[in-house]
N, C-alpha and C positions, 0 to 999 in steps of 0.2 A: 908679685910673688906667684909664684905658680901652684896651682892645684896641689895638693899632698891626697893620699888614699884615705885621710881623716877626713877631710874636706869633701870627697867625694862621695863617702859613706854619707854623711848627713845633708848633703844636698838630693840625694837619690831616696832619702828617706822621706823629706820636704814633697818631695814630687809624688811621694806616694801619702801623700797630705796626714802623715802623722805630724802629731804635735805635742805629743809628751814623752821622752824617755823617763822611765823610774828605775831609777838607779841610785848608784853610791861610789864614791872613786876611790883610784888604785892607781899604783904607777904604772900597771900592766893597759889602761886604756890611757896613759898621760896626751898620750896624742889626738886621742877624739875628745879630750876635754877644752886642749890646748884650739883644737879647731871648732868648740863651739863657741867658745870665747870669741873667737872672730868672725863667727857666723850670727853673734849679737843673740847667745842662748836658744836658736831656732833651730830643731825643736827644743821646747822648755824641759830643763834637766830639773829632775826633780829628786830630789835629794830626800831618802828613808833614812833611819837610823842603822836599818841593818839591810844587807841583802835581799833576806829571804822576804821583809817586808816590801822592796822593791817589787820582788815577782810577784806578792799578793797584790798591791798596787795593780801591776797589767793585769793583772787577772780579773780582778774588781772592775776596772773601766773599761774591758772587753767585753765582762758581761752584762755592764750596763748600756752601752753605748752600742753593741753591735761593731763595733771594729776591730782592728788590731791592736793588740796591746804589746808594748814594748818595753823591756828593760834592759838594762845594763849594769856588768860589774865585773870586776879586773883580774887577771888572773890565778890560779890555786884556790884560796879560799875563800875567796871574795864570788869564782863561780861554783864550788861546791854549796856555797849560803845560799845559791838561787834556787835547787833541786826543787826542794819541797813544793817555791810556789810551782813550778813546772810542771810537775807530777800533780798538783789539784788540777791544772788547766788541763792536764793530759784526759785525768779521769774524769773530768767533767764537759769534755770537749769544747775547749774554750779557744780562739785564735791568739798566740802570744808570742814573739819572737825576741827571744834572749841573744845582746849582740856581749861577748864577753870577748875578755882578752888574755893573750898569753904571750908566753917569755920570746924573747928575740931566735928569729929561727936559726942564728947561729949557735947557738945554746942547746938546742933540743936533742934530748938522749943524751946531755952530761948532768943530769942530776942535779940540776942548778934548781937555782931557790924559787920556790913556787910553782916549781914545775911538775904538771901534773897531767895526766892522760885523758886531756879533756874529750876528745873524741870519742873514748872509750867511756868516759862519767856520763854523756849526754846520749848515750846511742839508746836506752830503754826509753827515757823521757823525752827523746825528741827526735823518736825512730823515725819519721814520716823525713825530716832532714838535719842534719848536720853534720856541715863542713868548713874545715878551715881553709882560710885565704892561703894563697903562697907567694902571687903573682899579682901586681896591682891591678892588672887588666880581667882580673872574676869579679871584680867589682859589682858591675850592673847584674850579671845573672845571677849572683849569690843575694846579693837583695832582695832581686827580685822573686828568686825562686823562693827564697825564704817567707816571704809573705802572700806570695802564692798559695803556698802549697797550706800555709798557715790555714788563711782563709778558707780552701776547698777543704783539706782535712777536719778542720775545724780542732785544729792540735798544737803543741808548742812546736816552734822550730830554733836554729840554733846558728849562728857564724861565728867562730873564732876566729879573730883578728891579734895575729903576735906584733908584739910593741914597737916591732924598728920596720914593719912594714907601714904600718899608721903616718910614721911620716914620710914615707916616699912620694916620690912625685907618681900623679895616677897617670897612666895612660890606657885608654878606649879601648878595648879590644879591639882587631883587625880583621878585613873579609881576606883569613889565610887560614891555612890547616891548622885543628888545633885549639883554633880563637871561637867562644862561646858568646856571640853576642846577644843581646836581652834587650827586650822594650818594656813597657809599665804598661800598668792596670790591669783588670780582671772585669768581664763583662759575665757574670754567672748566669745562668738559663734557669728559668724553675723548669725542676724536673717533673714531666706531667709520665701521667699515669699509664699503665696497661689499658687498652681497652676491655680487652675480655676480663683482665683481675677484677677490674672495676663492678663491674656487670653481676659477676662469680658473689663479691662484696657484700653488693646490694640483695643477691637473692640470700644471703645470709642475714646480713640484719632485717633482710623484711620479713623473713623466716620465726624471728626469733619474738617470744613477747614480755621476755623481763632482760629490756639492753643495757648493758652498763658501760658505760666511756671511760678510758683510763687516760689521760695528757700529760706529757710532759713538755720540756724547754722545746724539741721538735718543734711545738704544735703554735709556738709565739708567731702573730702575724696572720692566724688565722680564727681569730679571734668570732669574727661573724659569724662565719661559717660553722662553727663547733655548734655556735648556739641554733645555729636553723638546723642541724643534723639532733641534734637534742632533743628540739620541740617536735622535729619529724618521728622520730621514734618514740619520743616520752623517755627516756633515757632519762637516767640520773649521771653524771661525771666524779669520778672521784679526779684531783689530781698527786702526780711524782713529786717530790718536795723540791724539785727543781724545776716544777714546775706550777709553781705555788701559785705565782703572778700569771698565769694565761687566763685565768678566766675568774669573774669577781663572785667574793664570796658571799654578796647577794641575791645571786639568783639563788632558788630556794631548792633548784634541785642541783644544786653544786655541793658534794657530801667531803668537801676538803680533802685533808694528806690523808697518803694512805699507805702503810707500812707500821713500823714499831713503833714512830712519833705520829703514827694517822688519828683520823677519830673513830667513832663508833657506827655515824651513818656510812663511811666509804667501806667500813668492816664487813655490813653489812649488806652495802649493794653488792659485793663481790660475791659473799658466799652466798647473796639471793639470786642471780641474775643465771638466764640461758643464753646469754650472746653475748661477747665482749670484745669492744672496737679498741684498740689501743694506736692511739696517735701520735707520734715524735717522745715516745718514751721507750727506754732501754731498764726500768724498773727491774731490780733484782733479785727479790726478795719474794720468789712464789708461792710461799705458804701465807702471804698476804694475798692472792690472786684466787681464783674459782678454783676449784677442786680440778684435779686434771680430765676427767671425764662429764667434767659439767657443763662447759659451755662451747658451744662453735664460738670462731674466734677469727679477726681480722686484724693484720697490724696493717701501719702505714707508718715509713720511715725514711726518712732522705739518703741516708743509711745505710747501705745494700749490706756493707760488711755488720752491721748490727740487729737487723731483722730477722725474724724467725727464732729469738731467743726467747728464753722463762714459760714458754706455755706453747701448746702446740695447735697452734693457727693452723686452719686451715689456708689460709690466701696471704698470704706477706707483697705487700703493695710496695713497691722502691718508686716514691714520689718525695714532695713537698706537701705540705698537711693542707696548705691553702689550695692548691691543681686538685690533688685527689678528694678534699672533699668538694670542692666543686664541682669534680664529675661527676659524684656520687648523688648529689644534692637533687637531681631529676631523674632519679630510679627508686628514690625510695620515698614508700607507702606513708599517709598518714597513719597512723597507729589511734584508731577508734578509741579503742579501750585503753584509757589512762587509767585505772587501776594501781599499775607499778609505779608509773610515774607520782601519783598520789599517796604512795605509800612513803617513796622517796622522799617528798617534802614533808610529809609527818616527821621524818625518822630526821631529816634536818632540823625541822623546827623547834624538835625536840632535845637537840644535842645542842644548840645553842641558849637554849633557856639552861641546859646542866651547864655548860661552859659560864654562864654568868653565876651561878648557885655556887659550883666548885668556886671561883675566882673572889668570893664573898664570905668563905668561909675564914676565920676571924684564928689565925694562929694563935696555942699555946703561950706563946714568949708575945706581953702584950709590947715588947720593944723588938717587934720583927714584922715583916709584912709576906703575907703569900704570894711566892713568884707568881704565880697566873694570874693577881689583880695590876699586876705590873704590865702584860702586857692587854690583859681586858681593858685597862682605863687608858693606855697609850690606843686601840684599837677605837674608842670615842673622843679623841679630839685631832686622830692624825689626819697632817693635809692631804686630799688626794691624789698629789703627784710626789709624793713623797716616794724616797729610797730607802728600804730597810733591808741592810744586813744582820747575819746571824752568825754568832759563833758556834762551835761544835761544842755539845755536854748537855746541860741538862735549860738552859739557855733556848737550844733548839727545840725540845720539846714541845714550849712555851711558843715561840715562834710559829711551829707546825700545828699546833692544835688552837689558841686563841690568837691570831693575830686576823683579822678580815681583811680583807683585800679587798679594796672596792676604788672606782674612778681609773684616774690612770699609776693609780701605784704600781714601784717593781721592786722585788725582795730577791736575795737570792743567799744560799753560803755554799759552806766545802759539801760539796752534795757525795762525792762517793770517795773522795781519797779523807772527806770528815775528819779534817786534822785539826789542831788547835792553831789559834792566832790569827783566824785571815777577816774577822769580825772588821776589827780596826783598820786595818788597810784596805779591805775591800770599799769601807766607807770612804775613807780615803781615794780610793781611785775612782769613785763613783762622785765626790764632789767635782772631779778634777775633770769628768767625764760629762758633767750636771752639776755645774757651778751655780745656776740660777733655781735649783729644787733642794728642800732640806733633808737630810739624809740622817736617819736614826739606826745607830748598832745597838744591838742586844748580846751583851757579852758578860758571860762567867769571870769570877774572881779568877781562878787559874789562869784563863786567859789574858784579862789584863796584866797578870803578872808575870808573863809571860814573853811578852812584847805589847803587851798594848800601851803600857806606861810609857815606855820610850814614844812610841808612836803618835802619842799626846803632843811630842816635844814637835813634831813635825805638823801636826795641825794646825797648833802656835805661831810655826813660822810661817804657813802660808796661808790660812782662811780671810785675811784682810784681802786677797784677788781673789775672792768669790763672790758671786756678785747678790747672792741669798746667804749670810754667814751662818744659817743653820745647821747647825752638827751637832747630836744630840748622843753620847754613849750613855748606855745605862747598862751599869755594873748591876750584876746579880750578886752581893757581895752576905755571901754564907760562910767564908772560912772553910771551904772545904770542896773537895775536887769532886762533885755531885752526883755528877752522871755515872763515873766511874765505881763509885761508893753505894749505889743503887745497884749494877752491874754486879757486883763479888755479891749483895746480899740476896737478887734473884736470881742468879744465875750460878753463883757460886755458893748458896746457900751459908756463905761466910757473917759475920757480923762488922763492921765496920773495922779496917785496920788503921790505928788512929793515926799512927809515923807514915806511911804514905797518902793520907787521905787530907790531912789540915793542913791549911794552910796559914800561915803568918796574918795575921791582923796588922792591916793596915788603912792608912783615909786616904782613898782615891779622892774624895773631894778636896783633901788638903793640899795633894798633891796637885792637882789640877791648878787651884790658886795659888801655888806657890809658882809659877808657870804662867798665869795669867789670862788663864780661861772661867769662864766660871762654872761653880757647882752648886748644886743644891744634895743636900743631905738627908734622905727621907728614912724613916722608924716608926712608920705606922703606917695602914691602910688609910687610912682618914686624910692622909699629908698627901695620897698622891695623885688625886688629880687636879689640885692644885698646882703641885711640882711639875708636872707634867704640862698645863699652861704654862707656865713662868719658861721652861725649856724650850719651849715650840714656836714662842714670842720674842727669845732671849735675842739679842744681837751680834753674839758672837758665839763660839761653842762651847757647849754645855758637858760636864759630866753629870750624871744622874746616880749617886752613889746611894744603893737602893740596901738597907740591911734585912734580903731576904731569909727566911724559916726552910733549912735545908730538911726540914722533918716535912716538909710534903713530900710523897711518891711521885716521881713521873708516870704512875700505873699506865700502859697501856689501857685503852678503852676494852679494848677486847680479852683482858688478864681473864683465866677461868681459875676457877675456886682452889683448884693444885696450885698454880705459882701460888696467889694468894698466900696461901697455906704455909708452903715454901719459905715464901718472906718471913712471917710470922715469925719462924723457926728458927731463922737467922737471925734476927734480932733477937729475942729472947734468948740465946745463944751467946748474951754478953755484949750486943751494942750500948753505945751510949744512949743516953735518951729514948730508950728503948719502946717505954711506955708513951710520951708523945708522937714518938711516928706514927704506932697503931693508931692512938687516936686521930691524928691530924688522917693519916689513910684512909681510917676507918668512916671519919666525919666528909672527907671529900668525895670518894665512893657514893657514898647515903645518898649526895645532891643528884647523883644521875640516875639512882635509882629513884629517889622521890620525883625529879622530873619525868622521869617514862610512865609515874604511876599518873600523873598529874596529867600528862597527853591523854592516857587511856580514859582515867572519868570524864 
């Protein structure tokens, strides 16, 4: 039988040694399903419940693994379900190539069923490329530019493939006018540095004597190096929440997230510091950063088109975080006076003794447990090669402020498109990516209801080919949309609106066993680092159905006495439970004040 364009696509995919589509079928791809079947499911089809679940999938194993991530899914609405994940990989620049399919090209421009202007759906979310086939012989270059371009961009890309060309017979492009011929692989260069930038760099941080480090995802891979530029300056490091996992959260001048889910030391090296090195972060959110007249300032970004944003550097470095600090690394001064850097580990040592004190305070409702001992007691028993996902809400909070990172753990979520849902499937694609390490989500009740319950059903079918069956989700299950609810009361000085904010009561745990995974069901702080063994240990995957106290505040570390105030107002204003948030606030708050007072005697 001869080659078909179905046949062709996944053998050119093989060769660029992918090995997972995440996908869903349609009769709009019938022909590259019909030829994996005979390609003996190489690469492995992995089948979501829903599309958009597919693209978090590639998303997730993109960003765990460093490679490309791919999905697929069939023409009309099968590729308008992939957006979403496309658009988180877009804004969090992730490599992902979505191969979809569409109507037969005889068809197109008569309005026929499923037809839809895919070209035009995908040119925002996958501006760097997408095009569709017409001709069997684009083959090799459309692959390959597609994952090319993925890779350098670090962005989603896109091929549409219509139905009656999938099975044609493929033929090679030819050396004649016209014909686009294509080879494989990508040998990428680290981009090294400016000499003189470099130089310009150093005489600024040698300049400066309270340095603050700011990292994000950029800055992965340069791991040593951060920490010799650290102890050269005495430097404290905040990091970007996407940049959670670059450097462990026990070195003691490492002052965590930093932004609205940050903590209170990265708060405070920013508004302390007179020089500020920012590496492989694109951070957007400047009134988390030094005042604009406060500090000299250096970025370093692989980046060109995202450099020189949020603050006004003087030197914008267009390298790799690894070349340019290692140029950097023999021009700068040891920094005599640790003073700052001293202050730094105070002001850390001190936000972690409040992070255990907050996470110990004993909710109102003695049948509830406070979200932050959920992730304090998961952050002393987790392995250290563990994967943890986060979903978007209040979930993340928890995430961004108690979770340690230490060993070779890697964490990641929807970092700026912050959507809902990608908890679940990013774990997902991360087992699939890291079959042999166990992988823990931290996901809101909304979320799971959202899609993660379906998602469940897809674990079930495939965690027996994992070769570590640990998968741990742990619902934050409050009845109610958290984050958002939090949102209207500080920000909209509103009191809780009850019809859009609750949610249905339901047993994730029940659900899970009814499915054939197991759960543990926990209603007290006292249950759960027990729970949390039994999870870590379990043999196959676990749901962790956690019935947390949604009357904690996510207060920012840095709230001043207005918002504060603010809140108050808003609840007393006719919330429910009105009187227990103040308190459970009011009681959480105390802990970080009684720790700062506990540092100082």
């Amino acid at each position: 039988m001869s080659q078909t364009v179905a046949d062709y696509l996944l053998a050119r995919l093989r060769e660029w040694d992918v090995e997972k589509v995440f996908a869903y079928p349609g009769d709009g791809i019938n022909g590259i399903l019909v030829a994996l079947g005979r390609a003996g499911n190489e690469p492995m089809f992995i089948q979501s419940r829903h599309e958009e679940m597919s693209a978090f999938e590639a998303v997730g194993y993109a960003k765990f693994t460093g490679k490309v991530g791919v999905c697929m899914a069939t023409s009309g609405p099968g590729a308008i379900h992939l957006l979403n994940g496309l658009y988180d990989a877009k804004l969090d620049h992730v490599p992902v190539v979505a191969i979809v399919g569409q109507t037969s090209r005889s068809a197109m421009g008569g309005s026929y069923q499923q037809e839809v202007d895919l070209g035009s759906l995908f040119k925002d979310c996958c501006h760097q490329f997408v095009e569709m086939a017409m001709v069997p012989s684009q083959f090799p270059n459309l692959v390959d530019r597609a994952i090319r371009v993925a890779i350098t961009t670090k962005s989603p890309t896109c091929i549409i493939v219509p139905s009656d060309l999938q099975e044609m017979e493929y033929e090679p492009p030819q050396h004649a006018f016209k014909q686009v011929p294509s080879s494989l692989g990508i040998a990428q260069p680290k981009l090294s540095p400016d000499d003189e930038a470099i130089h310009r760099a150093a005489d600024i941080l040698n300049a400066g004597t309270k340095v603050a480090i700011l990292v994000g995802q950029g800055a992965r891979g340069a791991r040593q190096e951060l920490v010799e530029v650290a102890d050269l300056l005495g430097a404290g490091v905040a990091k970007a929440l996407l940049g959670k996992d670059v450097l462990a959260d026990d070195l003691p001048y490492v002052t965590g997230s930093i932004g609205l889910l940050g903590t209170r030391p990265s708060y405070e090296l920013m508004m302390g510091c007179d020089t500020l090195l920012t590496v492989g972060s694109s951070f957007p959110y400047t009134q988390f950063m030094p005042q604009l007249d406060q500090a000299r300032a250096v970025q370093i970004d692989a980046d060109g088109a995202m450099i020189g944003m949020r603050y006004p550097y003087e030197v914008n470095i267009v390298a790799d975080a690894q070349s340019a600090l290692r140029a950097l690394i023999p021009l700068l001064q040891h920094k005599s006076d640790r003073s700052w850097r001293n202050k730094i580990e105070h002001n850390v040592a001190r936000w972690w003794d409040a992070v255990e004190r907050e996470a110990m305070v004993e909710p109102a409702d003695a049948g509830m447990v406070n979200p932050m001992r959920v992730v304090w007691e998961l952050s002393q028993q987790i392995p250290l090669n563990s994967i943890v996902t986060s979903d978007s809400g209040s979930a993340a909070n928890w995430y961004a402020r108690d979770l340690r990172i230490r060993g070779e753990m890697k964490g990641s979520l929807s970092g700026n498109l912050a959507t809902m849902g990608p908890g679940v499937p990013y774990a997902i694609g991360a087992k699939f990516g890291h079959p042999d390490r166990p992988v823990i989500a931290l996901v809101g009740d909304g979320a799971m209801q959202m899609n993660g319950l379906a998602e469940l059903i897809t674990i079930h079918h495939y965690w027996e080919q994992w070769a570590d069956p640990r998968l741990v989700i742990c619902v934050f299950h409050n009845n109610d949309l958290n984050q958002v609810t939090w949102e209207m009361r500080a920000m909209e000085g509103a009191p809780k609106f009850v019809e859009s904010q609750q949610l249905p009561d339901i047993s994730y745990a029940a659900f899970a066993h009814s499915i054939g995974l197991n759960a543990i069901e926990v209603h007290k702080d006292a249950e759960l680092a027990d729970a949390w063994r039994e999870a870590l240990a379990a043999k196959r995957p676990v749901v962790l159905d956690v019935r947390t106290d949604p009357s904690f505040p996510p207060i920012p570390p840095h709230a001043n006495f207005e918002q504060m105030r603010d809140m108050v107002k808003s609840l007393l204003a006719g919330d429910e439970n009105a009187w227990q948030i103040i308190r459970d606030g009011a009681k959480t708050k105390l802990q970080e004040l009684l720790s700062s007072a506990k540092s100082e005697s």
